[in-house]
C-alpha positions in Angstrom: -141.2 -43.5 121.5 -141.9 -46.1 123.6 -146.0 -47.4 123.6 -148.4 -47.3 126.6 -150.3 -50.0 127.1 -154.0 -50.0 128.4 -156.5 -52.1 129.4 -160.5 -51.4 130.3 -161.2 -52.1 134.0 -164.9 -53.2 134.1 -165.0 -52.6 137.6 -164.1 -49.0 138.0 -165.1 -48.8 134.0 -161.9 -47.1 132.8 -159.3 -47.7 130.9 -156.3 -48.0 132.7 -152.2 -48.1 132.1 -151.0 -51.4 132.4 -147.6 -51.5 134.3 -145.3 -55.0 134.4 -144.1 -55.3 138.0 -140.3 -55.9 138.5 -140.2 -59.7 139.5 -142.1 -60.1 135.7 -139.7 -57.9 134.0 -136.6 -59.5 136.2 -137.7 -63.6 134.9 -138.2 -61.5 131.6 -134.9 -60.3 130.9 -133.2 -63.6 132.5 -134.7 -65.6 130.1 -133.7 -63.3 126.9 -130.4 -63.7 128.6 -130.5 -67.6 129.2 -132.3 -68.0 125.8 -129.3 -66.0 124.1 -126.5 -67.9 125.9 -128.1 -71.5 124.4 -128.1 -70.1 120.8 -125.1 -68.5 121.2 -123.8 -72.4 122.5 -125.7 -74.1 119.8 -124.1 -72.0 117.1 -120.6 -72.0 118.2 -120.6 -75.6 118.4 -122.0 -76.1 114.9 -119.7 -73.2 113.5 -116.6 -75.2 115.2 -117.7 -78.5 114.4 -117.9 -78.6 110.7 -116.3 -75.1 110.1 -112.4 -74.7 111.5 -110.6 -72.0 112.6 -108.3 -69.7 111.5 -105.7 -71.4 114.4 -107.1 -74.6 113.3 -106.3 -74.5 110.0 -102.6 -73.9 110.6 -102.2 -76.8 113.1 -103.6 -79.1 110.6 -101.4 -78.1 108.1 -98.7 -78.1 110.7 -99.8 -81.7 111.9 -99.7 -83.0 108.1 -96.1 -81.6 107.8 -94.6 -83.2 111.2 -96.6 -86.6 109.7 -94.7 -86.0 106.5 -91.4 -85.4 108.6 -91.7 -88.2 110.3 -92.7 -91.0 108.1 -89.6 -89.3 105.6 -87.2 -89.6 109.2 -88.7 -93.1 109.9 -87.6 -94.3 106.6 -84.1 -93.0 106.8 -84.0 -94.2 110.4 -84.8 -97.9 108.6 -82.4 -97.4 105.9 -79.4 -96.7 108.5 -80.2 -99.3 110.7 -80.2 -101.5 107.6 -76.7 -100.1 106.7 -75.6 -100.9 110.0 -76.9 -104.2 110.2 -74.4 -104.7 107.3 -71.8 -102.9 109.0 -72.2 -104.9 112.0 -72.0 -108.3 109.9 -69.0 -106.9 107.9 -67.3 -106.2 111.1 -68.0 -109.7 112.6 -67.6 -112.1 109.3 -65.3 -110.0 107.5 -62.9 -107.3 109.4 -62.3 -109.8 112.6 -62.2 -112.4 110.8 -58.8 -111.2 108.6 -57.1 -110.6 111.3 -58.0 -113.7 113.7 -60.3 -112.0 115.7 -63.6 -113.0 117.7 -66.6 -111.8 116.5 -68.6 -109.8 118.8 -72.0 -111.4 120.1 -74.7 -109.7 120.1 -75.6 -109.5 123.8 -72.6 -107.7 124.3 -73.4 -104.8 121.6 -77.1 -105.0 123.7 -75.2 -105.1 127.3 -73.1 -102.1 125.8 -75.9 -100.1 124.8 -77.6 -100.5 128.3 -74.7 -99.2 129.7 -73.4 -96.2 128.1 -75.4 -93.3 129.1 -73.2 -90.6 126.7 -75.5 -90.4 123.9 -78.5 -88.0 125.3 -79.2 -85.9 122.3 -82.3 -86.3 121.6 -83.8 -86.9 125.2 -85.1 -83.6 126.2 -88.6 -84.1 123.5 -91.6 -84.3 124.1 -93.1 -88.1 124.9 -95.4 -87.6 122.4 -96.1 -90.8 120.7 -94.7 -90.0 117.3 -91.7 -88.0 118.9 -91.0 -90.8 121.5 -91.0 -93.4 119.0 -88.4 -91.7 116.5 -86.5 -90.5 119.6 -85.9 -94.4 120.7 -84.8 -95.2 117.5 -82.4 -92.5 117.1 -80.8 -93.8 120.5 -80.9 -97.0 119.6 -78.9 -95.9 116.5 -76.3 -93.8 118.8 -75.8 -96.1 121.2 -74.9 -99.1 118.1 -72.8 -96.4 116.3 -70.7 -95.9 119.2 -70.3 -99.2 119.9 -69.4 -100.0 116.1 -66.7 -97.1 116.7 -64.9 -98.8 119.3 -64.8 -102.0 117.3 -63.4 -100.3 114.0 -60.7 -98.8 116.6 -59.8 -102.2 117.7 -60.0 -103.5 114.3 -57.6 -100.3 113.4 -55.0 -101.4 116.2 -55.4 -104.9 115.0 -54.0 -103.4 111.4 -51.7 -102.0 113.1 -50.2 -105.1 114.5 -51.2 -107.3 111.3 -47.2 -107.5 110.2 -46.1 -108.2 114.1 -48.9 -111.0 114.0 -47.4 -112.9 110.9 -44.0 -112.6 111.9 -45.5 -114.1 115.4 -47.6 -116.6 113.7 -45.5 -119.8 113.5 -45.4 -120.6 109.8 -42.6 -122.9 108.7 -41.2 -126.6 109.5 -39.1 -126.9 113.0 -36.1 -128.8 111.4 -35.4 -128.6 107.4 -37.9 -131.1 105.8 -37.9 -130.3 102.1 -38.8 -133.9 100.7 -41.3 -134.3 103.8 -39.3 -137.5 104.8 -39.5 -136.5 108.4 -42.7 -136.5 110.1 -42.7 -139.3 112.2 -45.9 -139.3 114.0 -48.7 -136.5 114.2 -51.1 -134.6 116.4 -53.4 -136.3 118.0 -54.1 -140.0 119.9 -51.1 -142.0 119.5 -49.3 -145.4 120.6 -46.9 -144.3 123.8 -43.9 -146.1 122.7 -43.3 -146.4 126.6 -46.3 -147.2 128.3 -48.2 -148.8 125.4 -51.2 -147.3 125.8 -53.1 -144.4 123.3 -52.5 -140.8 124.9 -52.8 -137.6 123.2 -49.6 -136.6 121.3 -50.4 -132.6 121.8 -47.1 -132.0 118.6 -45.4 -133.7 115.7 -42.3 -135.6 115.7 -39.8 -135.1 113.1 -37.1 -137.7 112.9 -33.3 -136.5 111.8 -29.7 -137.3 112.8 -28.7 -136.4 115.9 -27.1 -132.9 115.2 -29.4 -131.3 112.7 -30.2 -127.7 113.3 -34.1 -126.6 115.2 -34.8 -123.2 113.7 -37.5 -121.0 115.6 -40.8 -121.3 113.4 -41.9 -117.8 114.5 -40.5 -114.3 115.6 -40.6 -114.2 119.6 -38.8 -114.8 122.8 -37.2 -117.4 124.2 -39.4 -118.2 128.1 -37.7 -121.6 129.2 -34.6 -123.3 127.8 -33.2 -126.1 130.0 -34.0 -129.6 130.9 -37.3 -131.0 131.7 -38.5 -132.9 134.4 -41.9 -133.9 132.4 -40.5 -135.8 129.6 -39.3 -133.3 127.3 -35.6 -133.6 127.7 -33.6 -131.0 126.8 -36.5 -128.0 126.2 -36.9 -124.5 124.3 -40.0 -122.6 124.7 -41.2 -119.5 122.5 -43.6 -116.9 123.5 -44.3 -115.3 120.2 -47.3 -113.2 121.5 -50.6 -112.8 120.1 -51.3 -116.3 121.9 -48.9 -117.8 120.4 -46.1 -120.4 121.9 -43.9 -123.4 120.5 -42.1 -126.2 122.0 -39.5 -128.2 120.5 -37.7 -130.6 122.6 -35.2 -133.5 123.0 -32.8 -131.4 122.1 -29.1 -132.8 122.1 -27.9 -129.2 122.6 -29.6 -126.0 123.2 -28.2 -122.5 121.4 -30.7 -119.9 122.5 -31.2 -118.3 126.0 -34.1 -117.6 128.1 -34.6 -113.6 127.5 -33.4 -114.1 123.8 -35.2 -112.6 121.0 -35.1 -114.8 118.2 -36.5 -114.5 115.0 -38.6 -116.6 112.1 -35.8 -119.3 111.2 -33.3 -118.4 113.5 -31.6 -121.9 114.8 -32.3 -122.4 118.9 -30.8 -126.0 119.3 -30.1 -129.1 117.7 -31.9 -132.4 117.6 -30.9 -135.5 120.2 -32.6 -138.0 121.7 -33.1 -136.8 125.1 -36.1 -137.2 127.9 -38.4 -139.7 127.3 -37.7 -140.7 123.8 -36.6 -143.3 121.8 -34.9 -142.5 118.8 -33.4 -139.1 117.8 -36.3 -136.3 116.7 -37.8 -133.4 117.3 -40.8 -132.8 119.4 -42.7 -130.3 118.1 -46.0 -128.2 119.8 -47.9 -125.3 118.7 -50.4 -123.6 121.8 -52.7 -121.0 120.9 -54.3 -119.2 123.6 -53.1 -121.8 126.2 -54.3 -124.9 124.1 -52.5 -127.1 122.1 -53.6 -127.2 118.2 -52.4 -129.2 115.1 -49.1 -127.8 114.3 -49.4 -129.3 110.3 -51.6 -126.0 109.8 -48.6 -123.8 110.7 -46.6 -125.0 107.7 -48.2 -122.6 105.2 -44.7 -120.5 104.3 -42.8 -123.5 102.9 -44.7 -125.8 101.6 -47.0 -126.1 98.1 -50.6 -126.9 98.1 -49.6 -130.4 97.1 -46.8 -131.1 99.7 -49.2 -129.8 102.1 -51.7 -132.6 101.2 -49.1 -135.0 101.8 -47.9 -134.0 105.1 -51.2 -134.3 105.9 -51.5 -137.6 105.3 -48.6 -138.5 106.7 -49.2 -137.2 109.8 -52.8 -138.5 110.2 -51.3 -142.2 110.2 -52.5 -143.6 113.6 -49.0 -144.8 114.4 -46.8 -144.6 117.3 -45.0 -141.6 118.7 -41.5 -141.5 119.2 -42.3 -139.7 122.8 
């Protein structure tokens, strides 16, 4: 039952009901209102502050396990760009290396990453920091893993064609030279027996009697056989492929034909003295790639470690050429 309240009026000397007018009993109940919003503020923000939530709990424990994730992905991530780092060097100082091969540089594995766009499976996540950052390194690992599987399948072809590079590789003396009696004069700056003055001798020469057989050093096919205008007299030349291409010249008479395939110790002429020469020998020239090289490393089929030694010697005399 609700109370009545009364006060004594000592004017009309009565007591008398006491009634709350509305504006009082309006600021009354606004304040019980405002007064229960701030505690209900003040203790929702000390129940969330040191006391979590139902929701909160799981995403912490949801949080921990994507932390735990990641730092287990981030160490495999390490572990196969680790593996292959060693892949990568493998490829360069090993696999290309066997078969003759440039190594690949390193901006071009970077420029090839830029450019290929086909691995994009991982780019639809979230740019979250922890996401974005495994997410780079997973591309980064795509886009060196395709790379790397384009190399192994030119390393693969280059298997392929290993027994079509040896027979191509010019490997044996142009004239027989069993006792090593022959090498006249060797790669490199020589006396020109002509114009007496030191000019690179891009072959060896190989001194024999007029007559003795020139075998093809390497499987390949004959590209020019005929006289030359340059010096060379009479003139075979090999394309063996691979980069590969040999010269042998001042020929007294020339057996093969332009268009022939001839193979690895197949005879293609026979020394003379022809050109500009003066004595009867075989000029011999290995090219690789376009560019002459030192044809006494191309001797490696017929001759012993020890023969080799003194060939070399023999041909490092700073004589004068015969051409």
């Amino acid at each position: 039952m609700k109370k009545v309240k009364y006060y004594y009026n000592t004017h009309t000397l009565r007591y008398e009901k006491i009634t709350t007018p509305l504006r009082v009993r309006l600021l009354q109940v606004i304040g019980y209102i405002a007064a229960s919003i701030v505690t209900g503020i003040l203790i929702f923000a000390i129940t969330f502050r040191y006391i979590d939530s139902p929701k909160e709990k799981i995403l912490i424990r949801q949080n921990t396990g994507l932390k735990e994730s990641y730092a287990l992905l981030e160490e495999r991530v390490k572990q196969l760009e680790l593996q292959m780092d060693e892949i990568e060097n493998r490829d360069n100082g090993v696999y290309r290396a066997i078969f003759g091969s440039d190594p690949i540089p390193d901006s071009a594995r970077i420029e090839d990453m830029e450019k290929k766009k086909e691995v994009k499976l991982v780019q639809q996540l979230s740019e979250d920091a922890l996401i974005e950052g495994i997410r780079e390194q997973l591309n980064k690992l795509s886009y060196r893993t395709a790379y790397q599987v384009k190399s192994f399948e030119e390393i693969n072809n280059l298997v392929k064609n290993k027994a079509k590079l040896l027979d191509a590789t010019p490997s044996i003396q142009p004239i027989s030279n069993r006792n090593l009696s022959r090498v006249a004069s060797g790669f490199g700056y020589r006396i020109d027996p002509i114009y007496k003055d030191r000019r690179l001798h891009a072959g060896l020469d190989f001194t024999a009697p007029q007559g003795t057989p020139i075998y093809a050093t390497a499987d390949g096919i004959v590209r020019d056989a005929g006289f030359n205008t340059g010096g060379y007299g009479n003139r075979v030349m090999i394309n063996h492929g691979f980069g590969y291409q040999t010269i042998y010249a001042h020929m007294y008479r020339i057996k093969a034909r332009v268009g022939d395939r001839v193979k690895r110790g197949e005879v293609i002429g026979y020394v003379g003295n022809t050109g500009k020469s003066t004595g009867p020998h075989c000029h011999y020239e290995v090219h690789r790639n376009g560019v002459p090289v030192d044809p006494i490393y191309y001797f490696y089929n017929d001759l012993t470690p020890a023969q080799f030694d003194r060939i070399l010697k023999l041909a490092a005399a700073a004589n004068q050429s015969f051409d």
